[in-house]
Residue, then its C-alpha position, 0 to 999 in steps of 0.5 A: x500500500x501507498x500513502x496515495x490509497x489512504x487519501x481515498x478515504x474521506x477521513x483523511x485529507x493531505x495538508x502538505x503537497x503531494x510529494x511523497x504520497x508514493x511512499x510505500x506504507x508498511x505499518x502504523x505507529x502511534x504516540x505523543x512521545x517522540x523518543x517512543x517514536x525513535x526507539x520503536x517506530x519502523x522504517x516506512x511506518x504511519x505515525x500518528x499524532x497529535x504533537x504540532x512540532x516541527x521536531x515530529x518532521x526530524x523524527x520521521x526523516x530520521x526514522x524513514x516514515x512513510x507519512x504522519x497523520x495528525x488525529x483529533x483535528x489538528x491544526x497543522x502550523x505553516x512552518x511543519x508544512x513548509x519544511x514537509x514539503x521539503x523533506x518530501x514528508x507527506x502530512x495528512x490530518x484526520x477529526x478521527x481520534x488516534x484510536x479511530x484513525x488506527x482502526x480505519x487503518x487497519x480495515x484499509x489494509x494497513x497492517x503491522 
């Protein structure tokens, strides 16, 4: 699966541009923790979160994450967007909570 097929779905809409959005997509991680993310995170996995932080985009570069996705509604700021597109890190926002975002996940075929 590819980043591309999840923004099929009506619950997720891409709020960076669409570079990336071939990146391969093996899993999902979810968590707040960023030092959680770095010490357990596989390469090409979803994370998802709530943390409207630049220091998510390091993270995910470092880790090789397919894509973040924001959950419970969360306004992206304009400088993670800008250094996104950049890094070719596609951003995509949810009003789904994280728990309900790793469920829709899961039934679109994204599996661990």
């Amino acid at each position: 699966m590819k980043v591309k097929n999840l923004l099929e779905s009506k619950h997720f809409q891409l709020v960076s541009n669409d570079s990336g959005i071939g990146n391969e997509v093996n899993g999902i991680f979810s968590s707040d923790l960023l030092s959680h993310v770095m010490g357990f995170a596989s390469e090409k996995n979803i994370l998802i979160t709530v943390l409207n932080n630049i220091n998510v985009l390091g993270v995910a570069s470092l880790l090789d994450l397919s894509c973040v996705i924001f959950s419970h509604n969360i306004i992206v700021n304009e400088t993670i967007i800008n250094k996104a597109n950049e890094l070719k890190i596609p951003l995509i926002r949810t009003k789904l909570s994280t728990s309900e975002t790793v469920i829709t996940l899961h039934k679109l075929g994204v599996n661990n």
